[in-house]
C-alpha positions as CSV (number, residue, x, y, z in Angstrom):
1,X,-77.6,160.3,80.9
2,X,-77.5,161.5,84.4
3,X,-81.6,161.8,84.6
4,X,-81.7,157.8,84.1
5,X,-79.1,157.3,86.8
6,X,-80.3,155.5,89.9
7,X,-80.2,157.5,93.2
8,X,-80.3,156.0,97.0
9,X,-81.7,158.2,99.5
10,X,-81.7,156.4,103.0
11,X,-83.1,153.4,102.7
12,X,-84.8,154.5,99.1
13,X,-83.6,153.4,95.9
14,X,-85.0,155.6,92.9
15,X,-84.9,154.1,89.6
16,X,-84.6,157.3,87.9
17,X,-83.6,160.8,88.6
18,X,-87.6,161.8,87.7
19,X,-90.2,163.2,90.3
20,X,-93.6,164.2,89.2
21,X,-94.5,167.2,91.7
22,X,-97.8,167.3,94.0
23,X,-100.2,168.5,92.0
24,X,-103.6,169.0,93.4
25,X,-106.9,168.0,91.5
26,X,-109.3,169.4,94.0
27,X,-111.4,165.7,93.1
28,X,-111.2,163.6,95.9
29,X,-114.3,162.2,97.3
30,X,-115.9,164.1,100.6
31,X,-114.5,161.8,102.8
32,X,-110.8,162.5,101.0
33,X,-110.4,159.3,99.1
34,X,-109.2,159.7,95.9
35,X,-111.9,159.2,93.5
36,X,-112.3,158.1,89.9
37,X,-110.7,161.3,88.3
38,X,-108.0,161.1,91.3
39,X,-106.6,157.5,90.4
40,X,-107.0,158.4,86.4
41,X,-104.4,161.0,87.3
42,X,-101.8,158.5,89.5
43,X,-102.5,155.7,86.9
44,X,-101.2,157.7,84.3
45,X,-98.1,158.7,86.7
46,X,-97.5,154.9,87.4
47,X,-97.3,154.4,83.8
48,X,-95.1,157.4,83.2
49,X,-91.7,155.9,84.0
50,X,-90.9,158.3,86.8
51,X,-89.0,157.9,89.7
52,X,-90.8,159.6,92.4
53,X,-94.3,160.1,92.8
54,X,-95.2,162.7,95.0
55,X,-98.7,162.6,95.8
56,X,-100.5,165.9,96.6
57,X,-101.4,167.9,99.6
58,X,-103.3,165.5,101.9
59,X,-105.2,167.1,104.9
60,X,-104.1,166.1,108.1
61,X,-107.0,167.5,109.5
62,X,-110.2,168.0,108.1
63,X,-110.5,171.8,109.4
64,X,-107.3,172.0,107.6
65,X,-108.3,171.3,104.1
66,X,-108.2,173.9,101.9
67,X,-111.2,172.2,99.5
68,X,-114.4,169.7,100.6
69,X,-112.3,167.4,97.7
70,X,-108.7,168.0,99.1
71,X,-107.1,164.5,99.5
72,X,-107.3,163.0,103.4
73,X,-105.8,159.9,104.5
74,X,-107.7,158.6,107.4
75,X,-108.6,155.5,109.7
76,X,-111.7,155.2,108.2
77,X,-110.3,155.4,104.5
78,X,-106.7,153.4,104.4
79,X,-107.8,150.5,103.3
80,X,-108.8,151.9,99.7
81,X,-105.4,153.9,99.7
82,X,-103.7,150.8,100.6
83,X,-105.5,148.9,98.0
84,X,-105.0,151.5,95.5
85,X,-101.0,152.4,96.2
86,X,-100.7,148.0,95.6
87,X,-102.6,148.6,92.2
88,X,-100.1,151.5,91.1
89,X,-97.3,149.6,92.0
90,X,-98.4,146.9,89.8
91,X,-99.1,148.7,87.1
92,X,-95.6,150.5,87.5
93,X,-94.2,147.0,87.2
94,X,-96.3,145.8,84.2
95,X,-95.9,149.1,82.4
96,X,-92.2,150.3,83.2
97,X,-90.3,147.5,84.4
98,X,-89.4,149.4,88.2
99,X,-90.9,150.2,91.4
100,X,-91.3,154.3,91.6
101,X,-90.9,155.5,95.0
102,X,-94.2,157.1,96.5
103,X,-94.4,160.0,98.9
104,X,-97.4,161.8,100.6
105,X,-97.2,165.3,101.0
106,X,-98.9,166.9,104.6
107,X,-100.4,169.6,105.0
108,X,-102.4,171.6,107.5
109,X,-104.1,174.9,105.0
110,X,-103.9,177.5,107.1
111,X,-105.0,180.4,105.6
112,X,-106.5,178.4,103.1
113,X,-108.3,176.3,104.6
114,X,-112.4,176.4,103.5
115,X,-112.6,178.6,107.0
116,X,-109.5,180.6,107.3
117,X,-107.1,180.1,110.0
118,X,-104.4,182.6,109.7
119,X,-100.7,183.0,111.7
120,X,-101.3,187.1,111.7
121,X,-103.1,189.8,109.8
122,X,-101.1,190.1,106.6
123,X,-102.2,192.9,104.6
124,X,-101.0,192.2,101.2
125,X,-103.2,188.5,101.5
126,X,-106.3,190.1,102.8
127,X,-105.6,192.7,100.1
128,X,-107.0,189.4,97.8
129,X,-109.0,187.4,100.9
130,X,-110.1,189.7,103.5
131,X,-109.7,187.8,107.1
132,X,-110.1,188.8,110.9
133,X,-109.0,188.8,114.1
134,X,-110.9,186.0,114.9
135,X,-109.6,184.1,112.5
136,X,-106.1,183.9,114.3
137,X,-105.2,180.4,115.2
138,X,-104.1,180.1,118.8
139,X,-101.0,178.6,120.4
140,X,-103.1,176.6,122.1
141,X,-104.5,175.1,119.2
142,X,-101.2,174.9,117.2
143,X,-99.5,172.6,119.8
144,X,-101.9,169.9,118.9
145,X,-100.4,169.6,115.7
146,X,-97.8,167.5,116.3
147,X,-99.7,164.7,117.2
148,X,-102.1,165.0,114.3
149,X,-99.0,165.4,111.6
150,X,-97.1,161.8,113.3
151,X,-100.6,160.3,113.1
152,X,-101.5,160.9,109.6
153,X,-97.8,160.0,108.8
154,X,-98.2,156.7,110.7
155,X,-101.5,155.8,108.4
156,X,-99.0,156.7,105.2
157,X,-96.3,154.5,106.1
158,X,-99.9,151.5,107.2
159,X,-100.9,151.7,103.8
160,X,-97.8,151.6,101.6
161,X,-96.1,154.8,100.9
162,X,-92.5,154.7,100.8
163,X,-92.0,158.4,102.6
164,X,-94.0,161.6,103.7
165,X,-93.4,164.9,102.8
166,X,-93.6,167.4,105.9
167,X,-95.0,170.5,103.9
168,X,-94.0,174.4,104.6
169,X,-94.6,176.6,100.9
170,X,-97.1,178.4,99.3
171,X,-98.5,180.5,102.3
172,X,-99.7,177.3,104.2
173,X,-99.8,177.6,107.7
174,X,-96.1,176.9,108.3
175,X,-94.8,178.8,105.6
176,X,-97.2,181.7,107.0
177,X,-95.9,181.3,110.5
178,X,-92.1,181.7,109.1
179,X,-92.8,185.1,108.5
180,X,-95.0,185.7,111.3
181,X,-92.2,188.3,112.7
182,X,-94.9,190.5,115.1
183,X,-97.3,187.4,115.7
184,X,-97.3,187.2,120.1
185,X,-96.6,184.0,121.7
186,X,-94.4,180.9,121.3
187,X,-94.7,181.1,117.7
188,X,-94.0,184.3,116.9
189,X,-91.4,186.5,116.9
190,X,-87.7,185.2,117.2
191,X,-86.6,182.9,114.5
192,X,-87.3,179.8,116.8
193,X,-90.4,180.7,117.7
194,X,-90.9,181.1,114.2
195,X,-90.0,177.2,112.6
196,X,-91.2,175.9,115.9
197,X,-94.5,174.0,114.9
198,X,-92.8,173.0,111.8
199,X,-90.0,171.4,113.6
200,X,-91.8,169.9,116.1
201,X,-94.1,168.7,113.3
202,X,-91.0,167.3,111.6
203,X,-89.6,165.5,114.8
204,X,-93.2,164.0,115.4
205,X,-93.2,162.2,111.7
206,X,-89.8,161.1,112.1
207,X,-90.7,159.8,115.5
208,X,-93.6,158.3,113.7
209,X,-92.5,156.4,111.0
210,X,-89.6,153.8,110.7
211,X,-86.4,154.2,109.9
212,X,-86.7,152.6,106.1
213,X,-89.7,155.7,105.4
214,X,-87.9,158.6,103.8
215,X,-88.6,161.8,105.5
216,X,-88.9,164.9,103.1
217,X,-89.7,168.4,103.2
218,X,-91.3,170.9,100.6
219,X,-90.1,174.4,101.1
220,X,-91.0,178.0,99.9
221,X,-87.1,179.2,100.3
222,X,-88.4,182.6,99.7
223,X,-91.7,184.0,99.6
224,X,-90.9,186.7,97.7
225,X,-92.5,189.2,99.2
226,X,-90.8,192.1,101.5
227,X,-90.1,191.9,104.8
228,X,-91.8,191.7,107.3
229,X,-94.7,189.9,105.4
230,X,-92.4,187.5,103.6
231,X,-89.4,184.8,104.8
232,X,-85.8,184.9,103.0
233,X,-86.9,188.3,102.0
234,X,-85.3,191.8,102.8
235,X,-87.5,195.2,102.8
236,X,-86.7,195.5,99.2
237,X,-87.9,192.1,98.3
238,X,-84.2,190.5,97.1
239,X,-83.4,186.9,98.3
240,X,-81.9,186.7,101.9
241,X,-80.5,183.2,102.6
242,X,-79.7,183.8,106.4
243,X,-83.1,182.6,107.4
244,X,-83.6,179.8,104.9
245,X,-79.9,178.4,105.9
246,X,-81.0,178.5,109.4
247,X,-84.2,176.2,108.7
248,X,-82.6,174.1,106.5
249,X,-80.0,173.1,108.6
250,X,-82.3,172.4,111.8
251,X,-84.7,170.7,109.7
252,X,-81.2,168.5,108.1
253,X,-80.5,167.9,112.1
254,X,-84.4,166.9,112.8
255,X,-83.7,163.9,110.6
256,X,-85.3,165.6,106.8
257,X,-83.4,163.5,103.9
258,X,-84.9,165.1,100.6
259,X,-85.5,168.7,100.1
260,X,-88.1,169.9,97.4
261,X,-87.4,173.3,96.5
262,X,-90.1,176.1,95.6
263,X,-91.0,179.7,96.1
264,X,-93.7,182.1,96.4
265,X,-97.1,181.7,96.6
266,X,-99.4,180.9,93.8
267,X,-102.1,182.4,95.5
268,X,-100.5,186.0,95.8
269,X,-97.4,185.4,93.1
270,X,-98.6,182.6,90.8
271,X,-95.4,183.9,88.4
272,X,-92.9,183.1,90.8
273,X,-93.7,179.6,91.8
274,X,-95.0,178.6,88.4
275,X,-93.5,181.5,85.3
276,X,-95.9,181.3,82.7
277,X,-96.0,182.3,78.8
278,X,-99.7,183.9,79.1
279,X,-101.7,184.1,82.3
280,X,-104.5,186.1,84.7
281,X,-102.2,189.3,84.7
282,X,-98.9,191.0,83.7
283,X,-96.7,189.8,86.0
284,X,-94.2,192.3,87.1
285,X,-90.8,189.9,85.8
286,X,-89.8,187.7,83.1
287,X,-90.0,183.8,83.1
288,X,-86.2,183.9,82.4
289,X,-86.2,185.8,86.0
290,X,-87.9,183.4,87.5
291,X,-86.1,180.5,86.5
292,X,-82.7,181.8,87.2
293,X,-84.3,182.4,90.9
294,X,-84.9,178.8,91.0
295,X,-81.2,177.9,90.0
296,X,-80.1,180.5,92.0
297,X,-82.1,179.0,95.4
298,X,-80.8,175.5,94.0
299,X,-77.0,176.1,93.9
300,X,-76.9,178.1,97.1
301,X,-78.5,174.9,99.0
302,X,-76.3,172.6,97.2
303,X,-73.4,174.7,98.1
304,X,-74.2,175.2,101.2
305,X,-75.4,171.5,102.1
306,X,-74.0,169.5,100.0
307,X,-74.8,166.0,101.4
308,X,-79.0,167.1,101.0
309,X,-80.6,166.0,98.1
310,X,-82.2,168.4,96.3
311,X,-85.2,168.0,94.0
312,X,-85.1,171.5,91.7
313,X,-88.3,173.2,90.4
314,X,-89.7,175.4,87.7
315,X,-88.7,172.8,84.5
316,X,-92.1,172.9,83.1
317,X,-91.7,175.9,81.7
318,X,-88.9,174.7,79.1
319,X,-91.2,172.4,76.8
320,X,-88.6,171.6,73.9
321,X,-86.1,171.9,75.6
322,X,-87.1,169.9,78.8
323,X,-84.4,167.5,78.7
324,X,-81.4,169.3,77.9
325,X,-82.2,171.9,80.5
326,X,-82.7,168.4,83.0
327,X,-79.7,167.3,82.6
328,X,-77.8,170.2,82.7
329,X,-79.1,171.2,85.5
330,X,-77.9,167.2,87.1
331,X,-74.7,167.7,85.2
332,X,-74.5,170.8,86.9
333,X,-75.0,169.5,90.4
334,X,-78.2,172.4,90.9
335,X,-80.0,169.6,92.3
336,X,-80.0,165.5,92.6
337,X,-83.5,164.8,91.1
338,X,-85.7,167.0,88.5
339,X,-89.3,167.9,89.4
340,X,-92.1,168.4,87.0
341,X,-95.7,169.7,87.7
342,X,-97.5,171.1,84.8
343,X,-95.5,169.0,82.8
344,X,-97.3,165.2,84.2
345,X,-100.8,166.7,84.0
346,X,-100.4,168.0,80.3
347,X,-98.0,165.2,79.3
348,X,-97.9,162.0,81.6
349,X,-96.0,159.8,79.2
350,X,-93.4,162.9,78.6
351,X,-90.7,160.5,80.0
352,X,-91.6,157.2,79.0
353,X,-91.8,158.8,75.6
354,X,-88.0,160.3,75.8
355,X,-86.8,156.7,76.8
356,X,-88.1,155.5,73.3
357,X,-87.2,158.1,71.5
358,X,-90.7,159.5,70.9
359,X,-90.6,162.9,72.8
360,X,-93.1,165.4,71.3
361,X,-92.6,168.9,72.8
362,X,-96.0,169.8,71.4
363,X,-97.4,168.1,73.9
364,X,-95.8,169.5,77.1
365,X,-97.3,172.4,79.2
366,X,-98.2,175.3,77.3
367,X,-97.2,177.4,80.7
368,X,-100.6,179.3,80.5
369,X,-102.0,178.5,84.2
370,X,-105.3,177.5,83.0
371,X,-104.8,174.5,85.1
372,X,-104.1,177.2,88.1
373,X,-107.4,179.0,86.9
374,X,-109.7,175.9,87.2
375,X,-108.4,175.7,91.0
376,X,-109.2,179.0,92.0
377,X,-112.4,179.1,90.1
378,X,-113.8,176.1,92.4
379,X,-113.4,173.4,89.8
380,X,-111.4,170.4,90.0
381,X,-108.0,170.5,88.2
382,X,-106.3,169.5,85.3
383,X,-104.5,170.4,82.1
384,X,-107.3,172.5,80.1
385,X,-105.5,172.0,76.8
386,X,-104.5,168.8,76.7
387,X,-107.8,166.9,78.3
388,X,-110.6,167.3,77.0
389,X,-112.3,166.9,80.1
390,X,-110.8,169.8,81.8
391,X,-111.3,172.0,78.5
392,X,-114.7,171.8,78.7
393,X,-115.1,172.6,82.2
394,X,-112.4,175.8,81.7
395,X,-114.9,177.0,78.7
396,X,-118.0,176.3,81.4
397,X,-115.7,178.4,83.5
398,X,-115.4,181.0,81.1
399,X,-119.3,181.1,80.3
């Protein structure tokens, strides 16, 4: 089966066609270590047989943390991130027999962040978090970036991971400044003013890191909302590729070697990003919708790009029939590599159980966003069905 095949990436090879997506617990210690509940979640994913491990949004900056527990790789704290990425690599071994391939997503919040530091006034956000004026980040401030993104990659590729992931989805502060169409300045306005701060964040890491360190972006395609408070949007909210092309080739020519597609924004369109079978609200489409989106997004890049490998989305929602809908999509050439989110955090072993023949759809996601819930709610997160840890802090939750 194609999902088993190996898969070399620069100077990566990936035993297996598997990722396990960034999924953030909220749990990291103050100082953004991960703690006890943070390396039960990663030992399970080095026992799970996957390829890629792609570890969760990690604050490049502390004012850019979106929690007090968001992950945050620092000076001060690589040597217990060093020590820790040796220990999952060994127990990878032991376990599975191969070396999964570890990547560090960056971030910088943005909007998000615990104080909020927004690109422009966006009135369909502050419909659900009111911001101000004041809360507009300057371009002053935004041209330190750079330097902050390369140094936090640098400390990545110090401690042991094999690549870093350059982040721009979910309404972060890239993604938010892609659609900053009326913002003043160098980074708003014209497309290029636009994806300036997250190519020059881009060219920084690649700068930073050597030339064996895989390079990799995650990307909200689309934010699905209409134009002008969305990007790859028109007025009427349908998909416009013209934009997305255009980023996706400059980031391809600022050195980028693995794409990792989403859309939306979980905070504003959880349904999009993540299509559920029960959840906070109606939403407004169908799962089927949304996961045709996904394909859709998927064969236009690979299409369009065909030498950029392409880790597709939105599989968590198929439970039983998880595999098959895997590897048709690898059969299909949608994408090179098949990610899973809710998936790992209701089912860790869902893969090491396939390759022995002991796959129990039961097990997998129940696509109900509980996990989602606990987030937003302030609590630290997990699969609320599953765990019985996380249960019993959703029915705290709950009252």
């Amino acid at each position: 089966m194609k999902i088993n095949e190996e898969i070399r990436i620069g100077a990566q090879l990936f035993p297996n066609r598997v990722v396990l997506q960034p999924m953030e617990g909220c749990d990291c210690e103050p100082d953004g270590t991960p703690s006890a509940l943070t390396r039960e979640k990663y030992i399970r994913a080095a026992k799970s047989g996957a390829g890629l491990v792609w570890f969760e949004a990690n604050a490049v900056c502390p004012e850019g943390r979106t929690n007090k527990r968001q992950m945050m790789l620092t000076a001060e704290n690589s040597h217990r991130f060093a020590t820790f990425l040796q220990e999952l690599h060994e127990i990878a071994q032991k376990e599975c027999g191969i070396r999964p391939i570890f990547i560090l997503q960056l971030t910088h919040s943005g909007r998000q962040s615990i104080t909020p530091m927004i690109a422009y006034r966006h009135p369909l956000y502050e419909a659900r978090r009111p911001a101000c004026d004041e809360q507009i980040v300057t371009d002053e401030y935004l041209d330190t970036l750079p330097e902050k993104y390369a140094a936090a990659a640098r400390l990545a590729v110090e401690v042991g991971f094999d690549g870093v992931d350059v982040k721009s989805c979910h309404g972060y502060l890239f993604q938010e400044l892609l659609s900053a169409f009326f913002r003043e300045g160098r980074y708003g306005g014209a497309f290029e003013n636009r994806a300036r701060l997250y190519l020059d964040c881009v060219r920084a890491v690649k700068e930073a890191i050597p030339a064996n360190c895989l390079l990799a972006t995650r990307l909200s395609v689309s934010d699905m909302l209409p134009y002008p408070y969305g990007f790859g949007t028109t007025k009427e909210n349908e998909l416009d590729f013209n934009e997305p092309d255009r980023l996706i080739n400059a980031l391809i020519a600022a050195g980028v070697q693995l794409l990792n597609v989403t859309v939306g924004n979980p905070y504003y369109n959880p349904h999009v990003n993540r299509p559920y079978r029960k959840g906070g609200y109606v939403p407004p489409e169908s799962a089927q919708t949304g996961l045709a989106r996904f394909e859709e997004i998927e064969k236009h890049i690979k299409e369009k790009f065909p030498t950029l490998p392409v880790v597709g989305s939105g599989l968590s929602y198929y439970r039983e029939d998880l595999f098959e809908q895997a590897e048709r999509q690898l059969a299909e050439g949608v994408c090179d590599l098949v990610g899973f989110g809710r998936t790992w955090l209701a089912y860790p072993d869902f893969y090491r159980d396939f390759l022995a023949g002991k796959f129990e759809a039961k097990k997998c996601c129940l696509a109900c966003s509980k996990c989602t819930e606990l987030m937003r709610g302030g609590r630290v997160s997990g699969c609320a069905v599953f765990h019985e840890y996380y249960r019993n802090l959703y029915k705290e939750m709950k009252g």
